[in-house]
C-alpha positions as CSV (number, residue, x, y, z in Angstrom):
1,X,90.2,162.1,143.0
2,X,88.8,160.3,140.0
3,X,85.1,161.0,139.8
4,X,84.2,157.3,139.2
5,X,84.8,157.4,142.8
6,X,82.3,159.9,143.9
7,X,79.7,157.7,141.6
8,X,79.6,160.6,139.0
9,X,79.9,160.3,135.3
10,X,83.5,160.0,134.0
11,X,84.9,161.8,131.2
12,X,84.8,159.6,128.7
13,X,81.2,158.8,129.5
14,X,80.7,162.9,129.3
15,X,82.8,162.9,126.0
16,X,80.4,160.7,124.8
17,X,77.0,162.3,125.9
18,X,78.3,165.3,124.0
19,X,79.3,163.8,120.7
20,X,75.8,162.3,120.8
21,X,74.0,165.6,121.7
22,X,76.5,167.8,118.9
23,X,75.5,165.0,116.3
24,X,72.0,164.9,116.9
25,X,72.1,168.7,116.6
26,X,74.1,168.7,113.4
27,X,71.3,166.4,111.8
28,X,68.5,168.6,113.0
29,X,70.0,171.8,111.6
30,X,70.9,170.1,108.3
31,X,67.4,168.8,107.9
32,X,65.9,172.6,109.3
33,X,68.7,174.0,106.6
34,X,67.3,171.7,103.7
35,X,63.5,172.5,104.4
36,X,64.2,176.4,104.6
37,X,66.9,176.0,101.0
38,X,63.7,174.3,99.4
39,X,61.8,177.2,99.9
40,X,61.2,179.3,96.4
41,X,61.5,182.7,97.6
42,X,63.0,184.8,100.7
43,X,59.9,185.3,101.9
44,X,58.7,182.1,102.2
45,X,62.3,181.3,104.0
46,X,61.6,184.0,106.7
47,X,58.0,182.6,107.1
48,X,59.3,179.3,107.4
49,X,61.6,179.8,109.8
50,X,59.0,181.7,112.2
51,X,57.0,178.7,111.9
52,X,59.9,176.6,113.4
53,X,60.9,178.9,115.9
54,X,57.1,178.7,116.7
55,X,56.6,174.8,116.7
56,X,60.2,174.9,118.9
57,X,58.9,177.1,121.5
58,X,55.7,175.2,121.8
59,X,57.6,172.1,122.3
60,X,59.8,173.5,124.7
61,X,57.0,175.0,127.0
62,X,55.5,171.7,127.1
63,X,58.9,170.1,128.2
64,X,58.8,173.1,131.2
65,X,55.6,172.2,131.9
66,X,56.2,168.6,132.7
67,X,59.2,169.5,134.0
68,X,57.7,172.0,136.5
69,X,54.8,169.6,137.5
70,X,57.6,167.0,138.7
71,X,59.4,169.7,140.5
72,X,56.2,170.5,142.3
73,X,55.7,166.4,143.4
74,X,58.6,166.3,145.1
């Protein structure tokens, strides 16, 4: 059966959640790529890049957080 009728998302709904996701991942990896190319030397690259990773695993631990606190409400 079609899952329109179960009252789930339909494929071309899903199709479309995923172009959306892919292209907002394709511009936050160009930007990432440009800030770590403007960089003047391959250290300063490496340290860079730890810096993202860092700022990206804060940001995701405060995402778990809030997720885990609604988790814990229900």
């Amino acid at each position: 059966m079609p899952d329109a009728m179960h009252g789930g998302p339909c494929r071309e709904q899903l199709s479309e959640q995923w172009m959306r996701e892919r292209g907002r991942r394709e511009l936050v990896i160009s930007s990432l790529r440009q800030h770590l190319a403007e960089q003047p030397t391959a250290r300063a690259v490496r340290l860079c890049a730890r810096r993202w990773i860092a700022d990206i695993n804060y940001l995701a631990d405060g995402v778990i957080a809030v997720l885990n606190s609604t988790e814990n409400e229900e």
